[in-house]
C-alpha positions in Angstrom: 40.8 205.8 -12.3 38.3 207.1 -15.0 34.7 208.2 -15.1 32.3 209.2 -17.8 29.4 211.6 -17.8 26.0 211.5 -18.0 22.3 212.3 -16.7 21.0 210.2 -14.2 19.1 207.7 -13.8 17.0 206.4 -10.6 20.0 204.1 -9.7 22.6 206.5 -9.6 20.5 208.2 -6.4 21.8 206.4 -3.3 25.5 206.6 -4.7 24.4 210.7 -5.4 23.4 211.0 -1.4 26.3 208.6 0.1 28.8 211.0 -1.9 26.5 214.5 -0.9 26.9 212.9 2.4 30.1 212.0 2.9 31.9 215.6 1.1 29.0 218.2 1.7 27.4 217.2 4.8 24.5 214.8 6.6 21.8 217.8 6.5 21.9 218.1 2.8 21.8 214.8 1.5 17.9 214.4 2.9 17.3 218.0 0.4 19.2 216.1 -2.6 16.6 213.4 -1.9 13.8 215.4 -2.0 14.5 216.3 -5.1 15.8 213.9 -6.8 12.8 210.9 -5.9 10.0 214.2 -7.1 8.1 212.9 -9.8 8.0 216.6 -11.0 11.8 217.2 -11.4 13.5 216.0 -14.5 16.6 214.1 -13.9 18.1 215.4 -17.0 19.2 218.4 -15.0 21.4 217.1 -13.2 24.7 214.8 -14.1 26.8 212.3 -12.3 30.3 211.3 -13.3 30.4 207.2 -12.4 33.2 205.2 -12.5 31.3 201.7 -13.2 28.8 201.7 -11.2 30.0 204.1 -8.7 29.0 207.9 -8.5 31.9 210.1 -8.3 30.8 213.8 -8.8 27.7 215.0 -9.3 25.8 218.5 -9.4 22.1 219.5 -10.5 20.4 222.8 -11.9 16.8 224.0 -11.1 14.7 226.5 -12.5 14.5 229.8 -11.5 13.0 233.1 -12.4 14.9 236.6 -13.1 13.0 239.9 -13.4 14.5 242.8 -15.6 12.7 245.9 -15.3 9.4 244.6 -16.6 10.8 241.7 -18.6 10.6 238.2 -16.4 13.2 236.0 -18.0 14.1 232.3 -17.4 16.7 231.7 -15.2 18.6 228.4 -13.2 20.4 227.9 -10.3 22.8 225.5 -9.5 23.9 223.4 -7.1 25.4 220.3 -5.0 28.4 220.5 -7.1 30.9 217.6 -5.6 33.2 215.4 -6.4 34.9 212.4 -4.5 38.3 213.3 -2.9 40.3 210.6 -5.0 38.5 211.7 -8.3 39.6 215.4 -7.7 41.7 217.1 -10.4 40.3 214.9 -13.2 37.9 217.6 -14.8 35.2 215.7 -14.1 33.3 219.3 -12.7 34.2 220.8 -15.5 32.9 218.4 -18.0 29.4 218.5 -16.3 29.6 222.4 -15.8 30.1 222.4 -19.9 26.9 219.6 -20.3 24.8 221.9 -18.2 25.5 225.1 -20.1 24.5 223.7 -22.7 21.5 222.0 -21.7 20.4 225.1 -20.3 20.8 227.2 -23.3 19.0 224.5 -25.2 16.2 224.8 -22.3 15.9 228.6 -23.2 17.5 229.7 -19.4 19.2 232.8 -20.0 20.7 233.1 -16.8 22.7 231.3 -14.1 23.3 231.8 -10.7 25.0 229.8 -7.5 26.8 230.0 -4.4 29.8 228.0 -4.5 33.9 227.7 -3.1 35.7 231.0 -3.5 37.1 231.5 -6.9 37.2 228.3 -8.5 33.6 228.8 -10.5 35.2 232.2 -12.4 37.3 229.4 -14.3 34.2 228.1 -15.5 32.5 231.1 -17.2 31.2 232.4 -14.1 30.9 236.3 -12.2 31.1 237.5 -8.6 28.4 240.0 -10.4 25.5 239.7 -7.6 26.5 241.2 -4.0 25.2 239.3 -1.3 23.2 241.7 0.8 24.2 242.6 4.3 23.6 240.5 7.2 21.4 242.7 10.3 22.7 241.1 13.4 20.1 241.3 16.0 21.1 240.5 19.8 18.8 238.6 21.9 17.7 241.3 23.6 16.6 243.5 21.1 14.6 241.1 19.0 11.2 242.7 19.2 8.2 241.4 21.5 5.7 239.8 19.3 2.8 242.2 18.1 -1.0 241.7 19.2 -3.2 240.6 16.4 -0.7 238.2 14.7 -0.3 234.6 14.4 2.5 232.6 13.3 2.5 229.2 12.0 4.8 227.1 9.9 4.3 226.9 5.8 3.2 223.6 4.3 3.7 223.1 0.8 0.2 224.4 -0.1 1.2 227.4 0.7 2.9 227.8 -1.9 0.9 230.5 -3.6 0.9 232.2 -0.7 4.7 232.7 -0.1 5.3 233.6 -3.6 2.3 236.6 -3.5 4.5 237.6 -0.3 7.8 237.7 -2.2 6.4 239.4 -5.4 6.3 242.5 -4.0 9.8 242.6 -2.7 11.2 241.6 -5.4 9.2 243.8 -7.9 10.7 247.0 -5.9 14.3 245.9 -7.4 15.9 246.9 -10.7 16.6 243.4 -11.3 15.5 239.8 -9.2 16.1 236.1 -9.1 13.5 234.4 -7.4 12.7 230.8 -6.9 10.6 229.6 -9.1 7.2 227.2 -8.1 9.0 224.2 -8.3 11.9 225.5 -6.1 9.8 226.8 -3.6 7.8 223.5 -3.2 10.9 221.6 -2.9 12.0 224.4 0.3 8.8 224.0 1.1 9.3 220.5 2.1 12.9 221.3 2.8 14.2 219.0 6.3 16.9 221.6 6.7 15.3 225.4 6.2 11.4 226.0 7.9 9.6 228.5 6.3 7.3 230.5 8.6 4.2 233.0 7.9 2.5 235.4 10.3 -1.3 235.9 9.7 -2.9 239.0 11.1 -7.0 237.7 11.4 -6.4 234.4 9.4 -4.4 237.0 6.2 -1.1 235.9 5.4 1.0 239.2 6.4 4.6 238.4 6.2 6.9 235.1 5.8 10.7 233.9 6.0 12.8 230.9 5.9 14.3 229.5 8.8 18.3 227.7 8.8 19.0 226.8 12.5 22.8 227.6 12.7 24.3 225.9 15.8 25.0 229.5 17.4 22.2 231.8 16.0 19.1 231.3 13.6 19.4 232.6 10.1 16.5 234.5 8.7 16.3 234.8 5.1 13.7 235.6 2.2 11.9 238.3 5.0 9.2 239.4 3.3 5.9 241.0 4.9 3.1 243.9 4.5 4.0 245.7 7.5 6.9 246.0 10.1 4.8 244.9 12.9 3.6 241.8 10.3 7.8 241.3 10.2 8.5 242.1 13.9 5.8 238.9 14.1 8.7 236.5 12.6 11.2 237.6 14.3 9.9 237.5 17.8 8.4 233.9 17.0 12.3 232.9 15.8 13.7 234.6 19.1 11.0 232.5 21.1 12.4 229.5 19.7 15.6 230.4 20.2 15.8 231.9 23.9 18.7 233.6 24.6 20.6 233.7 21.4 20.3 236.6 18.6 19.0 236.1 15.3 20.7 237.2 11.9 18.6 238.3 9.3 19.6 238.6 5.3 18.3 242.1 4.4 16.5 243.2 1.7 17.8 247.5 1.4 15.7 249.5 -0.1 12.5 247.2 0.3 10.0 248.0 2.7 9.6 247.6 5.6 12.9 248.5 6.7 14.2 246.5 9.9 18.1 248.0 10.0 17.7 250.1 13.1 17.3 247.1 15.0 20.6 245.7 15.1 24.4 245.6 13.5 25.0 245.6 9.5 28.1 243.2 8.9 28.9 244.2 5.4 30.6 240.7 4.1 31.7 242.1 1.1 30.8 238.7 -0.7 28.8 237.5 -4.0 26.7 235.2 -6.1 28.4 233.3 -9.3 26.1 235.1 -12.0 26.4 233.9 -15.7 25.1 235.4 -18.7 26.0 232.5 -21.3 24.6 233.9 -24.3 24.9 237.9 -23.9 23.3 238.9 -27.4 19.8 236.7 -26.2 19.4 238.1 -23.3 20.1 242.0 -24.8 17.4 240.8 -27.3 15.1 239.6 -24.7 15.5 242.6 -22.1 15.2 245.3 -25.4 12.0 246.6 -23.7 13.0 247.5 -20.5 16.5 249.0 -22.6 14.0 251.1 -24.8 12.3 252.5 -22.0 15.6 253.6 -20.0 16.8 255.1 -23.3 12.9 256.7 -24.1 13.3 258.3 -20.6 16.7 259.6 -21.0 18.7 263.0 -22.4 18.8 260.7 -26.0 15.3 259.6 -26.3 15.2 261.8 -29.4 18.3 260.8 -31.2 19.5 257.9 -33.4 22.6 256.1 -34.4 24.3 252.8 -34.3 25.8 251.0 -31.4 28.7 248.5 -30.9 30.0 246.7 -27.8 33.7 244.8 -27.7 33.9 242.3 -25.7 37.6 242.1 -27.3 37.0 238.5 -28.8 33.9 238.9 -30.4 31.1 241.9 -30.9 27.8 243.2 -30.4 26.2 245.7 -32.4 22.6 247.3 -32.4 20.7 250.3 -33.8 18.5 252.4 -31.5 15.9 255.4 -33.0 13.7 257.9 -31.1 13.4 256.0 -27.7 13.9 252.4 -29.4 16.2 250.5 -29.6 16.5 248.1 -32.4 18.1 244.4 -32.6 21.5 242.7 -31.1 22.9 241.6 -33.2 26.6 239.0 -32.4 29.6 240.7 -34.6 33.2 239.4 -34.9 36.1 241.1 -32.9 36.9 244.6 -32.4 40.2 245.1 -30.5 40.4 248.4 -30.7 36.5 249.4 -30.2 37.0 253.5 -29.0 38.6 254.0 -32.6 35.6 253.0 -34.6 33.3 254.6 -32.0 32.3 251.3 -30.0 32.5 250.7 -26.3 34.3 247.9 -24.8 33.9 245.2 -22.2 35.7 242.4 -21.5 33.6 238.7 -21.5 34.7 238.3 -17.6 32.4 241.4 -16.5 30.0 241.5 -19.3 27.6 240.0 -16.3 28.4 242.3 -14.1 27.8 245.0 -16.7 23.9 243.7 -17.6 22.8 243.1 -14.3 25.1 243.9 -11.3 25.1 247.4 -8.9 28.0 248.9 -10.3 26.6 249.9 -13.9 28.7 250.5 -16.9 30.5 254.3 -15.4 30.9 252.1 -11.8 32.8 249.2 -14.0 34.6 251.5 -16.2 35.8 253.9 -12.7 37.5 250.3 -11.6 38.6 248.7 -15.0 40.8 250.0 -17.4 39.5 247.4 -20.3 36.1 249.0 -19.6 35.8 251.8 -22.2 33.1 254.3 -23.2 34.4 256.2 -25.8 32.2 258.8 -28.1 29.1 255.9 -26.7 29.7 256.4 -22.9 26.6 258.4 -22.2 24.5 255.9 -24.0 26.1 252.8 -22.4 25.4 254.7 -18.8 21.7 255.2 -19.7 21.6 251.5 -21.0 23.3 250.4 -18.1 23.5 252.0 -14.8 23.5 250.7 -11.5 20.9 248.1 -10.7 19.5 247.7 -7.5 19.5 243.9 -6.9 17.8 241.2 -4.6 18.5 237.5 -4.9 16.7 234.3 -3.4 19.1 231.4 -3.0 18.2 227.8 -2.4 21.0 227.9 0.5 22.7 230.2 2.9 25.0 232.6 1.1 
């Protein structure tokens, strides 16, 4: 048996949901469909692998947003990544992940993200860079009585506009975001499996969050609101719902209004894939938000040259008075400390940009993660980032 790769054309969609169907489940195929018969969506984001006429594998990519400091920055996330059972082990995943990354460097995306079977994606370029927040486990009895003065009602797709100013907010009090882009949330919007709901307060959209029904408990995720009685709203209306059983809520630390106090914190210990394909771009696309952390900082009156090792390959950059000047790709340094460089290695160079642990948190866990006479400036270009992250699906 052999199978080629290639976009996809309208004919390849009912071999795309029979295989979603039959290897992912029945409840996802219907948000494949959605997407896939959208006259808005261009089909040469996502791939099949067909042997003849049949679809074997498959997966798609959609666009989302990230948010660096003040720099918003194109981003994608993918998904429904699957292959038939008697076409496993033939590469065909592989082959489409390759297509993709570079169709989406081509497209300008800088940045990738997905949820996806545990470790297999790190063979494919790919970071557990992003911790998945923790879940707050809320028992039935202590979800909170609904509030007087709000209203809560399901979101239609024209409300779009209205989820997103909700989210905005959140998001913007992070060091760095991924949020669903329009287009993404008109497609959850419409979404058979996850119901988005908003609570009004005198006809004022106050607070929103999307809905997955679990068979035991309701998932909350994407809680977002202007006030905690504007949250306490949704979750009172999900408990109502749902008598009798608890509800679990994906939370946001560090955004306000903080709900922990109202249940259990089940720290899973578990990540997004994250991918940085093209490290010098996005450097050269987030210098603003690097000059200001190094304007603000103990050597935002001092100049000098730079250099990162990734081992195989280079960076270097100049940076003067609180500016920092071009990246620029340079050819391997193996041994970066001795010529007064910094090193990395390509597999956390993610993790490094964008992830909570910051360059001294990486370098305290990895011994191929190495300062050298540039560790103070690496820690003020990179410390720890606080992080939130919308996802298409449950993490």
């Amino acid at each position: 048996m052999s199978a080629s790769v290639r976009t996809v054309t309208p004919a390849d969609i009912p071999g795309i949901l029979a295989l979603i169907t039959e290897r992912i489940g029945e409840e996802d195929a219907p948000e494949a469909k959605l997407v896939l018969e959208d006259p808005e969506y261009d089909l040469t984001r996502w791939t099949v692998a067909v042997d003849g006429d049949k679809v074997v594998s498959t997966m798609g990519t959609y666009p989302m947003v990230a948010r660096f400091g003040a720099c918003e920055l194109p981003a994608a996330l993918v998904e429904f990544v699957v292959t038939a059972a008697e076409y496993e082990g033939q590469g065909l995943v592989r082959k489409q992940f390759a297509h993709h990354q570079a169709d989406l460097a081509r497209r300008g995306d800088l940045f990738e993200i997905m949820v996806g079977i545990t470790y297999f994606y790190r063979r494919l370029g790919y970071e557990y860079a992003l911790p998945v927040a923790p879940w707050l486990e809320v028992k039935a009895d202590d979800i909170p009585d609904a509030p007087d003065a709000y209203v809560v009602r399901e979101a239609a797709e024209g409300d779009r506009n209205v989820v997103m100013s909700l989210q905005r907010p959140v998001q913007d009090g992070y060091d760095f975001s991924v949020g669903l882009s329009e287009q993404v949330w008109r497609f959850v919007l419409r979404s058979p499996v996850y119901e988005t709901l908003i609570a009004e307060q005198n006809g004022e959209p106050a607070a929103c969050a999307r809905i997955y029904m679990d068979d035991e408990n309701p998932f909350v995720m994407d809680l977002a609101g202007t006030s905690r009685a504007a949250i306490e709203a949704i979750l009172a209306e999900v408990g109502v719902r749902n008598p009798g059983k608890g509800v679990v809520v994906l939370t946001r630390p560090g955004a306000e209004p903080e709900i922990s106090d109202l249940g259990s914190l089940d720290l899973t210990g578990e990540a997004y894939y994250a991918r940085i394909g093209d490290p010098v771009r996005w450097l050269n696309a987030v210098r603003p938000e690097l000059s200001r952390r190094l304007r603000e900082s103990a050597l935002g009156n001092t100049s000098g040259e730079g250099m990162i090792s990734m081992y195989a390959s280079s960076i270097r950059f100049s940076f003067a008075y609180g500016d920092v000047g071009e990246f620029v790709a340079g050819p391997r340094e193996q041994a970066p400390i001795s010529k007064g460089g910094s090193g990395i290695p390509p597999d956390l160079i993610t993790a490094l940009l964008v992830g909570p642990a910051g360059f001294a948190g990486l370098a305290a866990r990895h011994p191929d993660v190495m300062g050298g006479k540039q560790e103070e400036l690496m820690s003020i270009l990179f410390p720890p980032q606080t992080v939130d992250v919308q996802s298409w699906v449950i993490p």
